[in-house]
Biopython code that builds the backbone (N, CA, C, O; Angstrom):
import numpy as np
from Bio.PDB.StructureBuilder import StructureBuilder

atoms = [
    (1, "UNK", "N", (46.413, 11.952, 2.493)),
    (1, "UNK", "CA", (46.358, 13.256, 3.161)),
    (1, "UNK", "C", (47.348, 14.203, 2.507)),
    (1, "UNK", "O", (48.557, 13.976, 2.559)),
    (2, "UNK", "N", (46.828, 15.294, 1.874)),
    (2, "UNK", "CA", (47.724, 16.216, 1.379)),
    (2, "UNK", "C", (48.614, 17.168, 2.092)),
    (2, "UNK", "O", (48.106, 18.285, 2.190)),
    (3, "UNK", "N", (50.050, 17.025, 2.730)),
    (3, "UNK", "CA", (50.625, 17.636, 3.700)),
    (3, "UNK", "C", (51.180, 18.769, 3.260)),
    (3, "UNK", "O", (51.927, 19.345, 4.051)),
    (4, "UNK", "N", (50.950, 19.405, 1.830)),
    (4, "UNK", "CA", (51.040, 20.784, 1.798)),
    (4, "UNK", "C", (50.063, 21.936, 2.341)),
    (4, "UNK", "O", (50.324, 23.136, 2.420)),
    (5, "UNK", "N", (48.896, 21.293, 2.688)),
    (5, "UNK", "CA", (48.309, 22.415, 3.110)),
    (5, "UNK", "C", (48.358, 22.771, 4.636)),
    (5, "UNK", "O", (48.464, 21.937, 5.535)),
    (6, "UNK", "N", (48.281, 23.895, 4.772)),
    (6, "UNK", "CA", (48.651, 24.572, 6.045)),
    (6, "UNK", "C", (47.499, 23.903, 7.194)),
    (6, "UNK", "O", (46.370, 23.426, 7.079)),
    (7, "UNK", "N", (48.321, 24.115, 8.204)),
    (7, "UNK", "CA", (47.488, 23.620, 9.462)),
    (7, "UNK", "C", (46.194, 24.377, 9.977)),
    (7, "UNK", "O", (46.102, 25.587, 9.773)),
    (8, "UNK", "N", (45.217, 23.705, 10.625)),
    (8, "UNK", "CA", (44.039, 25.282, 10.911)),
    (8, "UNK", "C", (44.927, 25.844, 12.368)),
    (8, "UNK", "O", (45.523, 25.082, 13.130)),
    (9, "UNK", "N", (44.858, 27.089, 12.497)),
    (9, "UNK", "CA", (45.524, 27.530, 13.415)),
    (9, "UNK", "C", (44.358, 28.236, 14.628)),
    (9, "UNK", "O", (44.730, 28.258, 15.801)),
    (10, "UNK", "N", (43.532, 28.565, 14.413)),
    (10, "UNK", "CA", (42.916, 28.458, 15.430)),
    (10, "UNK", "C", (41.125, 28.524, 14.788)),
    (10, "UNK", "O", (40.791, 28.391, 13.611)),
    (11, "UNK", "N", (40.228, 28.762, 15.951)),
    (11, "UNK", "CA", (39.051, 28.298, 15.611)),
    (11, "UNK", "C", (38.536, 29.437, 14.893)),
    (11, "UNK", "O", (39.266, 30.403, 14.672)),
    (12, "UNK", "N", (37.030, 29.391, 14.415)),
    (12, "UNK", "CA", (36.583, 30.369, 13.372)),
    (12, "UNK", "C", (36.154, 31.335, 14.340)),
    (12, "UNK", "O", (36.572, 32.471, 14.112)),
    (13, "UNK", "N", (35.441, 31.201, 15.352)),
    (13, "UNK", "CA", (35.674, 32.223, 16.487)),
    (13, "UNK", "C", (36.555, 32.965, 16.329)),
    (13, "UNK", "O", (35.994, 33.845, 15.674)),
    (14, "UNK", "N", (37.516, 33.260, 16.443)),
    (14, "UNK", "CA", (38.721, 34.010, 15.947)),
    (14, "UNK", "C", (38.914, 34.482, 15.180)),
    (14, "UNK", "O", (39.293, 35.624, 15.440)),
    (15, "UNK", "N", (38.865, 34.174, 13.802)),
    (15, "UNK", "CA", (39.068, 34.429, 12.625)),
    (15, "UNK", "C", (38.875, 35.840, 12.465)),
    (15, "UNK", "O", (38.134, 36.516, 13.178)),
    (16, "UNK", "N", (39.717, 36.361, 11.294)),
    (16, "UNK", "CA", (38.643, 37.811, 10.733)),
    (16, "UNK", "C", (37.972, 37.764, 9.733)),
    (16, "UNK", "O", (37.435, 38.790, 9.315)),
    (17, "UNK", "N", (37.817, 36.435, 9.028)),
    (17, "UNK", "CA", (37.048, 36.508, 7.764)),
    (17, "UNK", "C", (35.619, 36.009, 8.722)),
    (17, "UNK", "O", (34.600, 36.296, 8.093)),
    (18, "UNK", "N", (35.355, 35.433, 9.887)),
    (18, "UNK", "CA", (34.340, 35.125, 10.507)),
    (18, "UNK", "C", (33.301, 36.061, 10.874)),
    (18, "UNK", "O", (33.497, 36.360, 12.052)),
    (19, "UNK", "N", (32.166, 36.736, 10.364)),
    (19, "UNK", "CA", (31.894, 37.870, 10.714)),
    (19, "UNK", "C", (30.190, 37.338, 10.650)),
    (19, "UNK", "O", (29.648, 36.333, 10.191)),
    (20, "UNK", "N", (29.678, 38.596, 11.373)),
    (20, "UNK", "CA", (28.369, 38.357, 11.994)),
    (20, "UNK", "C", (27.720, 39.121, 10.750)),
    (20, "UNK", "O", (28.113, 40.167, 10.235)),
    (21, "UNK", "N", (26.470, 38.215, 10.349)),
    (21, "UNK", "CA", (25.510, 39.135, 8.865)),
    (21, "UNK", "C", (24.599, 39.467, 9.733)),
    (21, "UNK", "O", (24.404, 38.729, 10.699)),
    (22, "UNK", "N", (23.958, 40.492, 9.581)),
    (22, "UNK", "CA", (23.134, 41.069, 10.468)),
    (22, "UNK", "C", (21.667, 40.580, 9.293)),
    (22, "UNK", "O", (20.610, 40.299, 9.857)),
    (23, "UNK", "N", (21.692, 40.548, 8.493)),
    (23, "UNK", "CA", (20.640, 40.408, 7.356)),
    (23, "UNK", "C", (20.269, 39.167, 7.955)),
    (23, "UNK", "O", (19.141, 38.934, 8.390)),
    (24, "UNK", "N", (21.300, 38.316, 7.973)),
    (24, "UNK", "CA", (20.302, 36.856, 7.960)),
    (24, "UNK", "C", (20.688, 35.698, 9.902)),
    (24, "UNK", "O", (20.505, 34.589, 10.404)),
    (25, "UNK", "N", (21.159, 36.774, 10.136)),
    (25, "UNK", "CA", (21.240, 37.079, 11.830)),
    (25, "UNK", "C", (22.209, 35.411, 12.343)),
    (25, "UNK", "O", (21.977, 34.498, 13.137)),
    (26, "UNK", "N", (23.153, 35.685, 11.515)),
    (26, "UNK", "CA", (24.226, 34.143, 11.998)),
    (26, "UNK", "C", (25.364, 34.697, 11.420)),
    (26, "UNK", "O", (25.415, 35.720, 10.737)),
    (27, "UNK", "N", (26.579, 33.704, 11.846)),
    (27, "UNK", "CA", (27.624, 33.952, 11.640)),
    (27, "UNK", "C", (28.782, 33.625, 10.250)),
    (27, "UNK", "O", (29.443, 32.589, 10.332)),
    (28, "UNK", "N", (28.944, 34.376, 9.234)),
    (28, "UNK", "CA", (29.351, 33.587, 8.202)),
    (28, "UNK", "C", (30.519, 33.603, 7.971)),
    (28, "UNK", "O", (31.105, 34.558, 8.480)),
    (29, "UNK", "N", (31.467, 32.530, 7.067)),
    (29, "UNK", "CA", (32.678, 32.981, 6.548)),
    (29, "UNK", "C", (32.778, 33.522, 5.253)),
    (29, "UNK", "O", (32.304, 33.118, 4.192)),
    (30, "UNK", "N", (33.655, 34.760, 5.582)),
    (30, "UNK", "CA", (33.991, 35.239, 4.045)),
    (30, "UNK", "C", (35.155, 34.945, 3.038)),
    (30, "UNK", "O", (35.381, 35.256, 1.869)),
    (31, "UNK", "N", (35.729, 34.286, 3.901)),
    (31, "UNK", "CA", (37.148, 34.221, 3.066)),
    (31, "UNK", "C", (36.396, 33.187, 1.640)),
    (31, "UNK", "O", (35.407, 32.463, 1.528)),
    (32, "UNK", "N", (37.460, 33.613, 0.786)),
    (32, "UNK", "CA", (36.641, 32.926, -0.646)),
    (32, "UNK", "C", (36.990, 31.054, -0.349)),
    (32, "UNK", "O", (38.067, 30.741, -0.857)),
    (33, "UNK", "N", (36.581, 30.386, 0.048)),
    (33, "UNK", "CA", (36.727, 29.023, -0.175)),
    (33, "UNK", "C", (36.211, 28.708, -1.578)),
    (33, "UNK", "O", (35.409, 29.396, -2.210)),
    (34, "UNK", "N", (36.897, 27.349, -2.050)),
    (34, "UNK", "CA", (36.540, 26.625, -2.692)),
    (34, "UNK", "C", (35.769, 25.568, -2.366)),
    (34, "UNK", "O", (35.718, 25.143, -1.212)),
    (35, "UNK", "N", (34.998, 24.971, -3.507)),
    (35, "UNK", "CA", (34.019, 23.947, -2.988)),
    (35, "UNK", "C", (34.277, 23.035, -1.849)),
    (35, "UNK", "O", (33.631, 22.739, -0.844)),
    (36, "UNK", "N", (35.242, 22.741, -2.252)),
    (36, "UNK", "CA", (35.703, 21.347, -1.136)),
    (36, "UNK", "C", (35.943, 21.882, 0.199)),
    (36, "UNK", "O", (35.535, 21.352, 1.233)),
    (37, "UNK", "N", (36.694, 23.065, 0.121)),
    (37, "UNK", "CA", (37.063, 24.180, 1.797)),
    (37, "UNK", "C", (35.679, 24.072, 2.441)),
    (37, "UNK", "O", (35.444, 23.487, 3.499)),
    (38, "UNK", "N", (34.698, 24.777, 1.589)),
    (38, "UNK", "CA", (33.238, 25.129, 1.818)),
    (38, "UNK", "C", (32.490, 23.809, 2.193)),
    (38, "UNK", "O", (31.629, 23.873, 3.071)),
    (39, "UNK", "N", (32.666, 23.034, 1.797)),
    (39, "UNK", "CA", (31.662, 22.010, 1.969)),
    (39, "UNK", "C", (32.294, 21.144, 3.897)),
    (39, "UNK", "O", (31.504, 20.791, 4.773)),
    (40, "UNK", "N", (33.538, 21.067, 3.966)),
    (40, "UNK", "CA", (34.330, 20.944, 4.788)),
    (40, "UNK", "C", (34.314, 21.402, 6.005)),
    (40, "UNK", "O", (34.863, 20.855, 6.961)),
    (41, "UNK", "N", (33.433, 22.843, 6.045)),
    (41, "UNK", "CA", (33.417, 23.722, 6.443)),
    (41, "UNK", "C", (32.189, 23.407, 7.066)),
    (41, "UNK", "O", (31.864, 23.215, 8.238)),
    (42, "UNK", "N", (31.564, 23.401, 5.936)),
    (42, "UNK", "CA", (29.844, 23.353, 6.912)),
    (42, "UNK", "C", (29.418, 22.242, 7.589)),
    (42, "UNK", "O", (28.471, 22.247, 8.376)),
    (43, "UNK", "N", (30.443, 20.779, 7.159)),
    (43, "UNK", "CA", (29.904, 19.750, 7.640)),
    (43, "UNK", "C", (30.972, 20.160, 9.041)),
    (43, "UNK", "O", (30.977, 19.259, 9.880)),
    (44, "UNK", "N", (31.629, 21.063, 9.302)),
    (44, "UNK", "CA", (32.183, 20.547, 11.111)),
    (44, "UNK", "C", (33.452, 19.788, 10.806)),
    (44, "UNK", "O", (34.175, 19.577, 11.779)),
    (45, "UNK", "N", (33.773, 19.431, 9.869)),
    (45, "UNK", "CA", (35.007, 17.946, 9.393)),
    (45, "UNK", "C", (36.312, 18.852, 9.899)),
    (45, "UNK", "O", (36.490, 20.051, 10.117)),
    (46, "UNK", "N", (37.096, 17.700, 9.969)),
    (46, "UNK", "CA", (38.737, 18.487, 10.856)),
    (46, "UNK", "C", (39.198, 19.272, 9.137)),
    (46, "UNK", "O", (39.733, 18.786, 8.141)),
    (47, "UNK", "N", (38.683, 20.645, 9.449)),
    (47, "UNK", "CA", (38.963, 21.606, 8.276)),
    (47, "UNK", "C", (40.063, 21.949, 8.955)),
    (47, "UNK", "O", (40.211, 21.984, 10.177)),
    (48, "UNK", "N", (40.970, 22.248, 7.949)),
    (48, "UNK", "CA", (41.943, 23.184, 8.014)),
    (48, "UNK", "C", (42.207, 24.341, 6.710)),
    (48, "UNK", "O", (42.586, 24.337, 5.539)),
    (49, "UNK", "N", (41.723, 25.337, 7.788)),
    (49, "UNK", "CA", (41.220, 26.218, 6.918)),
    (49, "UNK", "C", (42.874, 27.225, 6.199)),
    (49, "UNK", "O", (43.408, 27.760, 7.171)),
    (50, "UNK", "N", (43.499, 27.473, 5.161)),
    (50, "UNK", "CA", (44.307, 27.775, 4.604)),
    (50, "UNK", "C", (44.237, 29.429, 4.837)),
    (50, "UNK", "O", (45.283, 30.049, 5.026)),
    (51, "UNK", "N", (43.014, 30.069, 4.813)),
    (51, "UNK", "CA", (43.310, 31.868, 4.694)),
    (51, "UNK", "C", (42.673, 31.877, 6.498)),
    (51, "UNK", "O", (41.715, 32.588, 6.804)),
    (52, "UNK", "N", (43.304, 31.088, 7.403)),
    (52, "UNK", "CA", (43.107, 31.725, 8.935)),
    (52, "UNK", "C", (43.730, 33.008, 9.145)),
    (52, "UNK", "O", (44.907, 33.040, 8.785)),
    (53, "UNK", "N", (43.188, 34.247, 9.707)),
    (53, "UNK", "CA", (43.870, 35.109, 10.229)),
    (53, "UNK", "C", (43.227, 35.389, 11.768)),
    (53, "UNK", "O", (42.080, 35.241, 12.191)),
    (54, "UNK", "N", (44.147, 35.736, 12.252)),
    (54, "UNK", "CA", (43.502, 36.213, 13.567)),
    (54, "UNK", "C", (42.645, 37.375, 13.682)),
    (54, "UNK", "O", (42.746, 38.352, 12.938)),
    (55, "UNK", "N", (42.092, 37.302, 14.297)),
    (55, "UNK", "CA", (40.568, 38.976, 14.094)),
    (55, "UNK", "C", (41.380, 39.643, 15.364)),
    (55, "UNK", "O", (41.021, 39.588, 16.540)),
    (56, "UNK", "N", (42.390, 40.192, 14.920)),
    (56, "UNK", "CA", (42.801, 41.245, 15.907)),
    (56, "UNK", "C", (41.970, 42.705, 15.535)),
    (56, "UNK", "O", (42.282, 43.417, 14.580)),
    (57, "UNK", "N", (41.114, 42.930, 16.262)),
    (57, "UNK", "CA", (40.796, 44.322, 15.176)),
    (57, "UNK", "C", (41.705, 45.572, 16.416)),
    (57, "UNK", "O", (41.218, 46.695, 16.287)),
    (58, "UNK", "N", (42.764, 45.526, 17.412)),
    (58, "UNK", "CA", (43.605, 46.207, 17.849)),
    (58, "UNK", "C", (44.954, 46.075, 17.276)),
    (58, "UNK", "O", (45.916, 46.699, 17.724)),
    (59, "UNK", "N", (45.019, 45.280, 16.306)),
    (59, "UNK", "CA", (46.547, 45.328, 15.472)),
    (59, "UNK", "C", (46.832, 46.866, 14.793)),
    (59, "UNK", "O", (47.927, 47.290, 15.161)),
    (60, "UNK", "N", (46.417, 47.400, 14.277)),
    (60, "UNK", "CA", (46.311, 48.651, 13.779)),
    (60, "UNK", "C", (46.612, 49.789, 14.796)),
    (60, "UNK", "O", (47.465, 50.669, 14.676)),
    (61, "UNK", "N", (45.959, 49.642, 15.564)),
    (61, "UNK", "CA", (46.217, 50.758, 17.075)),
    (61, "UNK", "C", (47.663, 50.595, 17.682)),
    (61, "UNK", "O", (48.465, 51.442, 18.077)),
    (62, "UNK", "N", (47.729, 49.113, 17.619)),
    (62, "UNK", "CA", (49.582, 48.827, 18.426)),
    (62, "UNK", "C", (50.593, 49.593, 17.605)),
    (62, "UNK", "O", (51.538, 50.288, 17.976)),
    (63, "UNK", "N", (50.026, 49.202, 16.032)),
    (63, "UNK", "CA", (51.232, 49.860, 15.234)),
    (63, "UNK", "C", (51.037, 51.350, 15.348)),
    (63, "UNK", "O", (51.954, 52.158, 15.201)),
    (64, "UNK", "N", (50.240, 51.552, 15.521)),
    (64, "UNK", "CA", (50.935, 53.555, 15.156)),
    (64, "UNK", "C", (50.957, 53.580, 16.783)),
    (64, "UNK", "O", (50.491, 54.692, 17.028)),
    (65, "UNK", "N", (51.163, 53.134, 17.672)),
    (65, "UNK", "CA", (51.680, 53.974, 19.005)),
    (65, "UNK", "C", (52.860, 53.273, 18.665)),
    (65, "UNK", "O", (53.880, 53.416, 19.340)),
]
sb = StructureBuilder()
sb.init_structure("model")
sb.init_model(0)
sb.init_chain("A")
sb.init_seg("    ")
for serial, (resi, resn, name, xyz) in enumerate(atoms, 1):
    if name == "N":
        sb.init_residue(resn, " ", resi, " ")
    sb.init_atom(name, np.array(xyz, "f"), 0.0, 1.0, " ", f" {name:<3s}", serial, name[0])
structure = sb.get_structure()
C-alpha cells in the first residue's frame, strides 16, 4: 500500500471536478486521472482520489463579503 498518497476526503458527490454532462445525461469526473485513478474509479474500489476538492460553488461569495 503506497502511504504517500493522500486520503479520499470525501465522496464524489461533493467534489467539484464531479459534474453533470448534459450531452450524455450522467455524471462525470473531470479531474485529469491517470489510468490506474480512472480505472479505480469506475470499478467503485476504495479510491482515494488525490485532486478531491470540495464543490463549494459559495466559496467565492464568502470571500468578497
Amino acid at each position: 500500500m503506497n502511504k504517500n498518497k493522500k486520503k479520499f476526503q470525501g465522496s464524489c458527490e461533493s467534489c467539484a471536478f464531479y459534474t453533470y454532462d448534459e450531452d450524455y445525461e450522467y455524471y462525470v469526473c473531470e479531474a485529469n486521472l491517470d489510468e490506474d485513478e480512472m480505472s479505480a474509479f469506475l470499478r467503485g474500489a476504495d479510491f482515494s482520489c488525490p485532486y478531491y476538492r470540495p464543490g463549494d460553488e459559495y466559496l467565492v461569495v464568502r470571500k468578497q463579503m
